[in-house]
N, C-alpha and C positions, 0 to 999 in steps of 0.2 A: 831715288836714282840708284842702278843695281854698279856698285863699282867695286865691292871686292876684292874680285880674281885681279884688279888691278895690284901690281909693285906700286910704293910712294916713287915719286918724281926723284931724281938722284939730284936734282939741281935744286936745293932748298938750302936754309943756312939759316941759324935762330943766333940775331943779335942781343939778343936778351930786352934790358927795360932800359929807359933811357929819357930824354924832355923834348922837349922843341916846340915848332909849330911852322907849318906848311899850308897846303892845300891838297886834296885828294878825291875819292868819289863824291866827298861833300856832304853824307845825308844828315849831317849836325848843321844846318844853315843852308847846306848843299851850297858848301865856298868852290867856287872855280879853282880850278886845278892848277896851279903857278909851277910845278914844277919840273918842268921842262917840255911840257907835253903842249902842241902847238893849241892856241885859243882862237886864232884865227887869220885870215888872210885877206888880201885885196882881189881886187879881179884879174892883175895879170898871175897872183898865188892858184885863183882858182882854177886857171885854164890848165896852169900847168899839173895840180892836184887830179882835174878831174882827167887829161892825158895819161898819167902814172896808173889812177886806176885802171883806165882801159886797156893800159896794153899787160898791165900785170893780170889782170880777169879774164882778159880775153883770149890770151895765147899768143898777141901779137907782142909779145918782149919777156923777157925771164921777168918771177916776180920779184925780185930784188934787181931789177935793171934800173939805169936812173934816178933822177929825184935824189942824190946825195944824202941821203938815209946815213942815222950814226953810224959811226963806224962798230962792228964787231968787237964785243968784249971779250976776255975770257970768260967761259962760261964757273960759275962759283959751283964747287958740289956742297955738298952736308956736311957737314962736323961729323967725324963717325965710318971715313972709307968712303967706299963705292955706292952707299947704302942710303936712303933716306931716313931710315927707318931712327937712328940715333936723332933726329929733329923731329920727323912725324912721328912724335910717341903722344898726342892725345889723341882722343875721336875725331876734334874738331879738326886739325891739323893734321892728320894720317885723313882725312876728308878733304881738306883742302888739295894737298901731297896726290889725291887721288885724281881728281878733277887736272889738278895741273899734268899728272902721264899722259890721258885722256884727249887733252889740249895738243898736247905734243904730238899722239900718235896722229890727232886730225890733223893740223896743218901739214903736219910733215906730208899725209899722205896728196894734201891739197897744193905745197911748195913741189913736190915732187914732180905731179901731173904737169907742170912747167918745166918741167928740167930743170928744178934748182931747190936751193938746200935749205931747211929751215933750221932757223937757230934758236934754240929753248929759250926763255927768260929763265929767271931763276926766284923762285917765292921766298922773299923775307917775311921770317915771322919776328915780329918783336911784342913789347909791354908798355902801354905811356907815350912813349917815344921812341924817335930813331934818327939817327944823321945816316942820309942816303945817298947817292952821288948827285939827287938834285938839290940838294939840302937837306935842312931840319925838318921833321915832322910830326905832331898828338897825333894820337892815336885817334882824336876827337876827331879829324875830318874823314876817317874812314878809308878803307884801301886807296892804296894809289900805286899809276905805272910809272918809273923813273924810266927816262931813253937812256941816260946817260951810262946807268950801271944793267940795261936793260934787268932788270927788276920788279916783280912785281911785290908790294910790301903791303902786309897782311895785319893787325893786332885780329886774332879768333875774338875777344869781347865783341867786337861788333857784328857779330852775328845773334848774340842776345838783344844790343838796340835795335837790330832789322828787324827782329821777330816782335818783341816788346814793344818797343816807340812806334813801330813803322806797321807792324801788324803782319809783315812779309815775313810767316814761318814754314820749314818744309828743306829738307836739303838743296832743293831743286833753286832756289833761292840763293842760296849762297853759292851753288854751283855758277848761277847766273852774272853773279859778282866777280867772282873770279877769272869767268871766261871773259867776260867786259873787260875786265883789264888785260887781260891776254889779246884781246881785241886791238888795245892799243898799243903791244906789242908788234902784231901783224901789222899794224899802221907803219911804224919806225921800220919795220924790216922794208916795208915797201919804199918807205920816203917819203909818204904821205904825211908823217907829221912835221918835221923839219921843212917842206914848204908851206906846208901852213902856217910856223913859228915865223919863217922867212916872210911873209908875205903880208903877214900881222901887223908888223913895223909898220907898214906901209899903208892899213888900212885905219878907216875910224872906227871910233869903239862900238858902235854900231854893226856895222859889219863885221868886226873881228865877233864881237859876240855871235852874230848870227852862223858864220864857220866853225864857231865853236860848239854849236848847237849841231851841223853837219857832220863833225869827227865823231862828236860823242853817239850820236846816233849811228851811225855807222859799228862805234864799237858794239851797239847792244845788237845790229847785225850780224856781224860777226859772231856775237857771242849767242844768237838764232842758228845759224853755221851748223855751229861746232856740236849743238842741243841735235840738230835735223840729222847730223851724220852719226850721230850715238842716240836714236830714238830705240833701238833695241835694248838697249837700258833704262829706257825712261819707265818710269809707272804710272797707273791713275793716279792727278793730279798732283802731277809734275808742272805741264804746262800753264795750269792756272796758279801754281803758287809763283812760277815767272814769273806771270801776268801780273800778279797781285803785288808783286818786286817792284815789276815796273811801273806801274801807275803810283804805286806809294813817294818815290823819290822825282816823279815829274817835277819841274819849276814850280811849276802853277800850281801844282798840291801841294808843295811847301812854301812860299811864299803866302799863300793862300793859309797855310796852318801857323806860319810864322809873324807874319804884319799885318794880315787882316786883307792884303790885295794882290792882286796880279799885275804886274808892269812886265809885258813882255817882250819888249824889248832890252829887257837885261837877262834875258833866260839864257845859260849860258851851257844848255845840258839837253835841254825839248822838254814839251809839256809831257805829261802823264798821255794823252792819247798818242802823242808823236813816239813816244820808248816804247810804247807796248804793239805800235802800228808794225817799227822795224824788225823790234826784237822777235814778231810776227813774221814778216817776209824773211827774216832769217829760219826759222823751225819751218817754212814750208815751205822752201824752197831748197835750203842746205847748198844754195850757190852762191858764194862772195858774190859775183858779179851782178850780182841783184843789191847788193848793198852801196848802190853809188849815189850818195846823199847829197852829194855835191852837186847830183844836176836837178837831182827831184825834191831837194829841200831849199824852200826860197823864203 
């Protein structure tokens, strides 16, 4: 993927090394995400969820109307000025730093078309660990979105397990990673995630899993979006090494690699063909409002 000519993102901030443990993309066990990011709702969460979407996709409401979405943080810049460039100083992370402008210029231009304002996250890079505003977290579970400090938090080793352990090598890949969790950015700015969290309380774990299986697929929608509206950057085999992203961290392929079986009713993320079905409708379509999982995922 040709991104260059792009500046690093100015919204980035490297908290160095640190311990913990959390939840995140998960592809160490692929642990469900605890940290703040909603896992799932009941049926009066879902009416309201799948309401927020339509009227944020369709035109009929600003996309940040509704749905009691966190509130606005300041946004964090870099260590280093106006500049990313003092935090984006590897490949890996002047790559990530690239992908996150990228993200920015898409929504922006997608929150726009609504008449309203999109607000960057900001990518933590850290080492080991990190305490985030949704708590502690290893590096071991793999990127994750915090709502609270709208953040996306990064360790770059795990782009050697994806290519290594997971077999998902290729920029295109980690590009795919990042906009996922950007995805569930666009979530929180909507309010779709916080009535999902809201709604969770209320449901069994049954169904909260299975709405959790809805967001997350939606985020790799999304994160199809943002790939369909930057395909003049893409290159040959871009999109299969996606594809290959995504079928690697399905439930069912790691649980399948992990205990020897599939119980799908604890999938808390979608199988391998369900991430690669959305992350699909998102690169061919490049319109959110194609990404409403919550009515077409059951």
């Amino acid at each position: 993927m040709r991104l260059d000519d792009l500046d690093p993102t100015e919204h980035a901030r490297d908290l160095g090394s640190g311990g913990g443990g959390g939840g995140g993309f998960g592809l160490l066990g692929f642990l469900p995400l605890l940290l703040g990011r909603g896992m799932g709702c009941g049926s009066i969460g879902l009416i309201v969820v799948v309401g927020l979407i339509y009227l944020a996709m369709s035109g009929g409401g600003g996309l940040l109307s509704g749905g009691g979405g966190a509130p606005a943080t300041q946004q964090s810049s870099s260590r280093g000025g106006g500049s990313g460039a003092a935090v984006c100083n590897t490949a890996e992370r002047r790559f990530s730093c690239q992908v996150m402008t990228s993200t920015e210029q898409t929504w922006d231009t997608i929150f726009r078309s609504s008449g309203q304002r999109y607000q960057p996250a900001t990518i933590n890079f850290y080492t080991r660990g990190v305490q985030s505003g949704c708590g502690a977290a290893s590096s071991a579970v793999g990127p994750f979105y915090c709502p609270a400090d709208q953040g996306v938090y990064l360790d770059t080793s795990f782009f050697d397990e994806l290519a290594q352990r997971f077999g998902a090598k290729g920029d295109f890949a980690q590009a795919y990673v990042i906009a996922h969790e950007v995805g569930h950015h666009v979530q929180n700015l909507l309010g779709t995630s916080t009535e999902v969290s809201r709604a969770q309380a209320r449901a069994s774990k049954a169904e909260g899993n299975r709405l959790s299986v809805q967001l997350e697929l939606q985020a790799d929608c999304f994160a199809g979006v943002w790939a369909a509206r930057n395909r003049s950057r893409m290159e040959p085999g871009d999109i299969e090494e996606g594809m290959t992203a995504a079928n690697a961290i399905g439930d069912d392929t790691l649980q399948r690699q992990g205990q020897g079986q599939v119980v799908p009713e604890t999938f808390t993320h979608g199988s391998s063909a369900q991430r690669m079905e959305w992350l699909r409708r998102g690169l061919e379509t490049g319109d959110p409002a194609q990404c409403n999982t919550f009515e077409a995922v059951r």
